[in-house]
N, C-alpha and C positions, 0 to 999 in steps of 0.2 A: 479327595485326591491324595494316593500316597506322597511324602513329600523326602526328599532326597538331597545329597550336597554332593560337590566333585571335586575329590581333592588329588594331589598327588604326593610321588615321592622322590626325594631328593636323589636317590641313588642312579635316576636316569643320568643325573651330573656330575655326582663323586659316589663312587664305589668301596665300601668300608672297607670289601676286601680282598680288592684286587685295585689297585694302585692305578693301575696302567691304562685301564676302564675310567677314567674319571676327565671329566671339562675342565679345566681352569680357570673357573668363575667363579664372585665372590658369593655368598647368601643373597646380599643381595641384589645382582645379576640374577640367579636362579630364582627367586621370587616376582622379578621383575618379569620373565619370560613365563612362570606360570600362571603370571596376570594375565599378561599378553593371549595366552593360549584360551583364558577364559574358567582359569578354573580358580576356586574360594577356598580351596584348604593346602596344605603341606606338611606333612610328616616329618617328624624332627631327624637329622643325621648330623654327620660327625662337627660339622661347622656351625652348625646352632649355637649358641650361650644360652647355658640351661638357668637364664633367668629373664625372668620379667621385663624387670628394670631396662637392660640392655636392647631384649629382643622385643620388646612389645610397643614400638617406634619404628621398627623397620617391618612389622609384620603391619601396622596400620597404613603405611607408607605403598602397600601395594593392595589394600586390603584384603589378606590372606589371614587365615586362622589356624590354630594348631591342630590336625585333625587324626593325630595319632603318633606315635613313634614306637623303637624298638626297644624291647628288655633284654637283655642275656640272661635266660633266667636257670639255676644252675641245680631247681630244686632234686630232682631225678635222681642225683647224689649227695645232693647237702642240704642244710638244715633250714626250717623255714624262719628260725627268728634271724639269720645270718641276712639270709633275706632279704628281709623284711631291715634291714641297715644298707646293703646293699641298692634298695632300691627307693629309697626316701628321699634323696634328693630330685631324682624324676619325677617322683607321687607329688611332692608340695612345685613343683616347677608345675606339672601338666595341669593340676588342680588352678593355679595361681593363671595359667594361658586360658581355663576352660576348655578343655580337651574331653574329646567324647569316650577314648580308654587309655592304657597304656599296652603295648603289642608284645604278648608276653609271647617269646621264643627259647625252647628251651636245647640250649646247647651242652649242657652235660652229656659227651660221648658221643656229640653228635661232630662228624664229619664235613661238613656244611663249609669250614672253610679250611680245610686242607685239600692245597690243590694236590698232592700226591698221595691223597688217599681216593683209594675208587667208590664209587656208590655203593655196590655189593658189601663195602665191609660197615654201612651202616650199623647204627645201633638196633638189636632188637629183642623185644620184652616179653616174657610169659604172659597170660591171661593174669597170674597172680602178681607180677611184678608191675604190670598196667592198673593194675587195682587198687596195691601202693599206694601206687605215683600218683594214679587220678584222685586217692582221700588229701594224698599231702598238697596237690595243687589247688583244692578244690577251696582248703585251709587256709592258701596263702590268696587266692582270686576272694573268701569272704571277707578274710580282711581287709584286700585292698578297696574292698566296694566299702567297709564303713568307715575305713577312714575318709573315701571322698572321691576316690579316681579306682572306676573297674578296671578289671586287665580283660582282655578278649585274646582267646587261645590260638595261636597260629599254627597249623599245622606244616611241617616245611619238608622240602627237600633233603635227605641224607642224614636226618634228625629220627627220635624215638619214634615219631608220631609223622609218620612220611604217607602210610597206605591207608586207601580207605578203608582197610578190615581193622587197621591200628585207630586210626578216627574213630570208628565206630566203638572199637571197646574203652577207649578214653572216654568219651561220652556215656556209654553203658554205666563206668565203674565214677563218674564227675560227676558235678556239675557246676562246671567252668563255663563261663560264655564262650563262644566260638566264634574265632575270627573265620571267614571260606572264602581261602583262596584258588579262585580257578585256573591257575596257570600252575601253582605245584601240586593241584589235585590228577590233573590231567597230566602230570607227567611223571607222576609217580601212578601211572594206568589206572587212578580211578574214575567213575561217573558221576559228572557232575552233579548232572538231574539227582540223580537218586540220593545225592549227598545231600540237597537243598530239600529234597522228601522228608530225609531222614531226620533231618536236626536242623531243619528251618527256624525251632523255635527257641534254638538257641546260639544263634546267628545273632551277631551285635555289631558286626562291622567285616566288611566284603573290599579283598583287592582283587582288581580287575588288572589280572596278570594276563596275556594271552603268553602263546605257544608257536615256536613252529616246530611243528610235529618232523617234519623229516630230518630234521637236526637232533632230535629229540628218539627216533626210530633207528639212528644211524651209531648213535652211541654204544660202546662197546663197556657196558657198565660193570664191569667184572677190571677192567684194568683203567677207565675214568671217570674224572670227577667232578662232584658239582662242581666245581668253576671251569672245569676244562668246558664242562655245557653249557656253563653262559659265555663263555669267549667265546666259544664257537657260533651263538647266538641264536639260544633254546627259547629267549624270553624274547617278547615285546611286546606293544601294545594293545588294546583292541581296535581291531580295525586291519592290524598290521600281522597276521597271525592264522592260527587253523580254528579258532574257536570259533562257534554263536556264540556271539555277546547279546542276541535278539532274546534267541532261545534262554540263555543262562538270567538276563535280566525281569524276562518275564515269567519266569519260575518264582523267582524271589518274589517278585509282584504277587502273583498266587497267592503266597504267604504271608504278604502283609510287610514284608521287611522295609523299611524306615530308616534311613540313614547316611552313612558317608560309604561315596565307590570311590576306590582310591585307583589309580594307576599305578604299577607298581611294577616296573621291567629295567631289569638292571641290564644293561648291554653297550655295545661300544660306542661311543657320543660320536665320536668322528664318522664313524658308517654310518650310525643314525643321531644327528643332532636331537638334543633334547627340545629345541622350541618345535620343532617340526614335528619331533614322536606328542610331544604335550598335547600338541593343536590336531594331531591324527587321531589320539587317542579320547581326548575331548571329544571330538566331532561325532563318531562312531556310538560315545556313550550317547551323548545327547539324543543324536538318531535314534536306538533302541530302547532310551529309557522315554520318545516322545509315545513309542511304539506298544510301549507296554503300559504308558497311566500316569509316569511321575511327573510331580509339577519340581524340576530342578530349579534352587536358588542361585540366586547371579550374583 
């Protein structure tokens, strides 16, 4: 039986970046709640202490585990040994938690958190500029696999690597692990299925982002922005949203994929409380991943 974990992410509680978006609870409160909810992992964000010593007492205390976090990684423009400084204090932090990678996003150029910039004025690359960038990422993901902690690739909203034709040639010209998420796949109008066809094999870690689609249809993207579409509330979670998560989880099944499904919808706590979306979002997994084969750990 395939086997699987459910973790989540913090930003249903604080929003890196958008202020206004966030709960006022402690780490942890918001660990406490996604005990409650039933889920065994969490994603590190901005209220974490990136150490052990500190954090690894309050993560036993609910017992939750570290089951990923973000990089700002900025290689697209700069250099990989800057990097590779840059990003060492997380690498021996995640190593030291036992964390499955580190979530490499790469925001050089990308749009992602200016709220007054539109989607349209995204970054975007030649076939030969993707080619680049997928040898120089490819560089800094083998290194970080021997020193001890993988990076797994995120593809994101308003970022280099936003569309499935961009996905697909970053993998063509890589090979970087692939983080697939289905809530910025499908809202940057690609196909999920076909994405989990295509590079199922190099899938290492899945956020189960849902959508809704008429928030997401009704966006006038030539004059807004990714955050204008998550205030307005593009994301949430499975269960709560326009995806199959049946369909999408048992795709991945097909493939063999093995792992952590993170929840991962950034949106407004007050309209939708975080222990509520946790336990909506949980449930929904639970049901489709009973539906598709995985035996989930508790």
């Amino acid at each position: 039986m395939l086997k699987a974990q459910l973790g989540i992410a913090p930003i249903a509680w604080w929003n890196d970046d958008l202020a206004e978006l966030s709960d006022d609870v402690s780490l942890d409160e918001c660990l406490r709640q996604a005990a409650e909810a039933g889920l065994t992992g969490m994603e590190t964000g901005r209220r974490f202490p990136m150490n052990m010593d500190e954090l690894g007492p309050i993560l036993d205390r609910h017992g939750i585990s570290v089951c990923g976090g973000w990089f700002s990684g900025l290689l697209l423009d700069g250099d990989i040994e800057v990097e590779k400084g840059r990003i060492a204090e997380q690498h021996a932090f995640f190593k030291a938690a036992g964390a499955p990678c580190i979530v490499y996003g790469e925001t050089a150029r990308s749009v992602q958190g200016e709220r007054d910039t539109p989607l349209a004025r995204k970054p975007k690359l030649t076939e030969a500029e993707m080619a680049a960038y997928g040898r120089k990422v490819s560089d800094f993901a083998d290194w970080c696999a021997v020193e001890g902690m993988p990076l797994s690739y995120h593809h994101h909203m308003a970022a280099a690597v936003e569309t499935e034709a961009e996905l697909d040639l970053l993998m063509k010209h890589s090979s970087v692990p692939l983080l697939f998420d289905a809530g910025h796949m499908a809202f940057a109008g690609g196909d999920n299925l076909r994405v989990i066809e295509n590079h199922h094999a190099r899938i290492s870690h899945v956020h189960t982002k849902d959508v809704r689609l008429p928030v997401i249809d009704a966006l006038d993207r030539t004059v807004e922005s990714f955050l204008d579409a998550v205030v307005k509330g593009a994301f949430t979670v499975p269960g709560d949203g326009s995806l199959d998560f049946e369909e999408i989880v048992k795709a991945l099944a097909a493939k063999g994929y093995e792992g952590w499904f993170v929840i991962e919808a950034e949106q407004d706590p007050i309209a939708n409380p975080p222990l509520e979306m946790a336990i909506k979002g949980r449930a929904e997994l639970k049901r489709v991943m009973d539906a598709a084969g995985y035996e989930v750990a508790q």
